[in-house]
C-alpha positions in Angstrom: 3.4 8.6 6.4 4.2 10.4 9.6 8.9 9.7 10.0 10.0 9.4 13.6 10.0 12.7 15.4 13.1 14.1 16.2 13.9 14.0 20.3 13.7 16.9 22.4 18.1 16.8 22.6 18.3 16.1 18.8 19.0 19.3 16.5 18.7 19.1 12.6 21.5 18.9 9.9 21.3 22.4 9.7 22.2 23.3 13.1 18.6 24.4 13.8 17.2 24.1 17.1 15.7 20.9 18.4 12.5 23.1 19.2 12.5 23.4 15.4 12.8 19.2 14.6 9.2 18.5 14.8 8.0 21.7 12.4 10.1 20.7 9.9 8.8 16.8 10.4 5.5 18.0 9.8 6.6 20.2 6.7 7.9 17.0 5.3 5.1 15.0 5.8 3.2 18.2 4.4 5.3 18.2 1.2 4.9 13.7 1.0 0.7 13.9 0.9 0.5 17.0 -1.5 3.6 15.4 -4.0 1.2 12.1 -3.8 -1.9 13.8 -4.5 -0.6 15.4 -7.4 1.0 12.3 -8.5 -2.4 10.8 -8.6 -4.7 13.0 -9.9 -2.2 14.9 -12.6 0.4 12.3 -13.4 4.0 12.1 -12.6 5.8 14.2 -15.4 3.0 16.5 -14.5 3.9 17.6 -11.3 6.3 19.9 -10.9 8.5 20.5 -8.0 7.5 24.4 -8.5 3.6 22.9 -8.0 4.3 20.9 -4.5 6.1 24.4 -3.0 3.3 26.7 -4.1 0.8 24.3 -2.9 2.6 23.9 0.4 3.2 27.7 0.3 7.0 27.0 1.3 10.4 28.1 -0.6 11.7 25.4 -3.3 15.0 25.6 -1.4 12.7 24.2 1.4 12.0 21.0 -0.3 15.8 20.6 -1.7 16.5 20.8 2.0 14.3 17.7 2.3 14.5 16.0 -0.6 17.4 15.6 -3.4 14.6 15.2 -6.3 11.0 14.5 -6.9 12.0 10.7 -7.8 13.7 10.9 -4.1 10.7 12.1 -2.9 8.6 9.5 -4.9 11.3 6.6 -3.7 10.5 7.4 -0.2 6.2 7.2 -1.1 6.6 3.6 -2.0 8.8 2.7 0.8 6.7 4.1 3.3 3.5 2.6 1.9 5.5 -0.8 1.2 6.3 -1.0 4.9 2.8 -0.5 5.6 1.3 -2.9 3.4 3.6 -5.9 4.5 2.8 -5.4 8.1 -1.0 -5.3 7.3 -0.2 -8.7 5.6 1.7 -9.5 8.2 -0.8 -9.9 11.0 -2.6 -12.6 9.2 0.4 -14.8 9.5 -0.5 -18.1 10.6 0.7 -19.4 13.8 -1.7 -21.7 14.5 -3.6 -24.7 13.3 -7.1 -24.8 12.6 -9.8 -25.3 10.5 -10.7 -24.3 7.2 -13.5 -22.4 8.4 -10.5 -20.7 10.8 -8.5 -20.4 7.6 -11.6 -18.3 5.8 -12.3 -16.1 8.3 -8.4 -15.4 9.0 -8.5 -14.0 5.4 -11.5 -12.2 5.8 -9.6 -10.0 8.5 -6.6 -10.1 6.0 -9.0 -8.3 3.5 -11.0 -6.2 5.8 -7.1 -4.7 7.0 -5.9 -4.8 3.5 -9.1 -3.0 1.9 -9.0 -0.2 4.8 -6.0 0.3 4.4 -6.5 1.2 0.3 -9.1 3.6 1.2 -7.2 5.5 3.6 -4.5 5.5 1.5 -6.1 5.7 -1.8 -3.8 8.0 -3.9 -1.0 5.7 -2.8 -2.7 2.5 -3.9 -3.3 4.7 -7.4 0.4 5.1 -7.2 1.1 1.5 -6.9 -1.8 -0.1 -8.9 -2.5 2.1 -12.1 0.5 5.3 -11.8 2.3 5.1 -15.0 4.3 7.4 -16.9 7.1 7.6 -14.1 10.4 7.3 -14.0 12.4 3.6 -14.0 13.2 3.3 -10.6 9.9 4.5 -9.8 8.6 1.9 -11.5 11.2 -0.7 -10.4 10.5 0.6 -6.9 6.8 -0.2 -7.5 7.2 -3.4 -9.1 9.4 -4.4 -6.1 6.6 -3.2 -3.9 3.9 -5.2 -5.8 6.4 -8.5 -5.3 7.0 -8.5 -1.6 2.9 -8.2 -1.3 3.2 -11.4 -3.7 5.2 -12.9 -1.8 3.5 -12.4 1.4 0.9 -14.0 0.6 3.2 -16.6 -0.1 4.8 -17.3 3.1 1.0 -17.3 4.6 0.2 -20.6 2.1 3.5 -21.6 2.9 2.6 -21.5 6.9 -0.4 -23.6 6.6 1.2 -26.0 4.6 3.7 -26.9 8.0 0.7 -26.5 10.2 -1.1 -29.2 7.9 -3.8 -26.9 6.9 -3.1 -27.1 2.9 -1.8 -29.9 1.1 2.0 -30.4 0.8 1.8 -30.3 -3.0 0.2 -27.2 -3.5 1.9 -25.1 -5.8 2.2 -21.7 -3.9 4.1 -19.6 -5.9 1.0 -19.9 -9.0 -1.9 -19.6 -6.2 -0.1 -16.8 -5.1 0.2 -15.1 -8.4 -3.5 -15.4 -8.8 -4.1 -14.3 -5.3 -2.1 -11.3 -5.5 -3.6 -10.8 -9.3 -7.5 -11.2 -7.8 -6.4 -8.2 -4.5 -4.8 -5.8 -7.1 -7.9 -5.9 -9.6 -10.6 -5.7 -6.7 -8.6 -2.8 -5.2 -8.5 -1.4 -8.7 -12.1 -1.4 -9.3 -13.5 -0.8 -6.1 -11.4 2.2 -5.5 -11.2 3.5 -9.2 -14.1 2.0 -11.2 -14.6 3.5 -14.5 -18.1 5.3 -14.4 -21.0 3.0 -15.8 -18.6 0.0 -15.6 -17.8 -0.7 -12.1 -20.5 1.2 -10.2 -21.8 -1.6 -8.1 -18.2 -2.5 -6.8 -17.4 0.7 -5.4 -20.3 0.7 -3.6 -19.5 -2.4 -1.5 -18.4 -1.8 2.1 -14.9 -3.0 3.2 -16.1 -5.5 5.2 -18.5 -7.4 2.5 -15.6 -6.9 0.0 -13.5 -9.2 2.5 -15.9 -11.5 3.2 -16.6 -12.1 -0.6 -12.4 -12.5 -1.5 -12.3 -14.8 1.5 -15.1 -16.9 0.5 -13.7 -16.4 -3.4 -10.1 -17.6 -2.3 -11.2 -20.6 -0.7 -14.5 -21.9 -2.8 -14.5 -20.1 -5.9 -17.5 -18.9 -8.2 -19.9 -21.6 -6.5 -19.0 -20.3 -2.6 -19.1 -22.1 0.3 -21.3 -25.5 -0.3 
């Protein structure tokens, strides 16, 4: 989560040097990854604002100089990561005809983006996919996050439907509901298994985890004939 650096003739609100801009960038950015951490591993309501300082070792006037609140701080989590997660999405936009062998194997790369993505950024994706016990426009935040992935996915169908590649009846908005409802549970057990329940899944490489949504998607439990 890395905001755009401030330019060498920029100076912050405070009236600090430029020289100082991209220090206090990286103290942000500091204060983003240990506030998600914490809201992963303890909770929410758990973290304090007192724990993210300490941690950081910084003054708490430091992070009121960067954030108003912890739910400002939270807003700006998910709307980081949303960004990111729609343009991973993104790229597998179809823009050309082709086969549905060509439509299988554009998923796969979908996945592969999508699943490296959630490991990189795994406290986020716990954020997004199991965090609970926040705030209401945390959770609306989240929810709205969780949507625009739905819908997405939704465009893509809607693509290969011009390009001829799915039929015109198809009724996207259910196939993506399930779609996005098959991605959040695979992330969710690959990445955060319980132990003696989901062992094999979290075991299974990126890659082969694509490869099986992709063949899932398009052939269901029998696979590819």
């Amino acid at each position: 989560m890395q905001p755009r650096k401030a330019k060498q003739s920029e100076t912050v609100s405070n009236d600090q040097p430029a020289e100082h801009a991209g220090e206090e960038t990286d103290r942000r950015t500091q204060l983003l990854h240990i506030a998600l951490k914490r809201f992963a591993e303890q909770g929410y309501h758990q973290t304090k604002i007192s724990d993210i300082v300490v941690e950081a070792g910084v003054a708490q006037g430091t992070f009121y100089w960067h954030f108003k609140s912890k739910e400002a701080l939270a807003l700006e989590i998910i709307a980081t990561g949303r960004e990111q997660l729609l343009s991973a999405i993104g790229q597998g936009y179809r823009r050309d005809a082709g086969t549905l062998a060509d439509m299988v194997k554009a998923s796969e790369v979908l996945f592969v983006r999508l699943f490296d993505f959630a490991l990189e950024n795994r406290y986020l994706m716990g954020l997004l996919l199991i965090g609970s016990g926040v705030d209401e426009p945390v959770r609306q935040s989240i929810r709205e996050t969780r949507a625009a992935m739905e819908l997405a996915f939704r465009r893509n169908m809607e693509r290969a439907i011009e390009l001829h590649m799915l039929p015109a009846e198809l009724d996207v908005e259910l196939r993506a509901a399930l779609l996005m409802s098959m991605i959040e549970g695979v992330i969710t057990r690959w990445l955060f298994g319980s132990e003696g329940t989901h062992d094999h899944i979290t075991q299974i490489t990126a890659k082969r985890l694509a490869a099986e949504a992709a063949n899932f998607e398009f052939y269901g439990l029998l696979g590819q004939s």
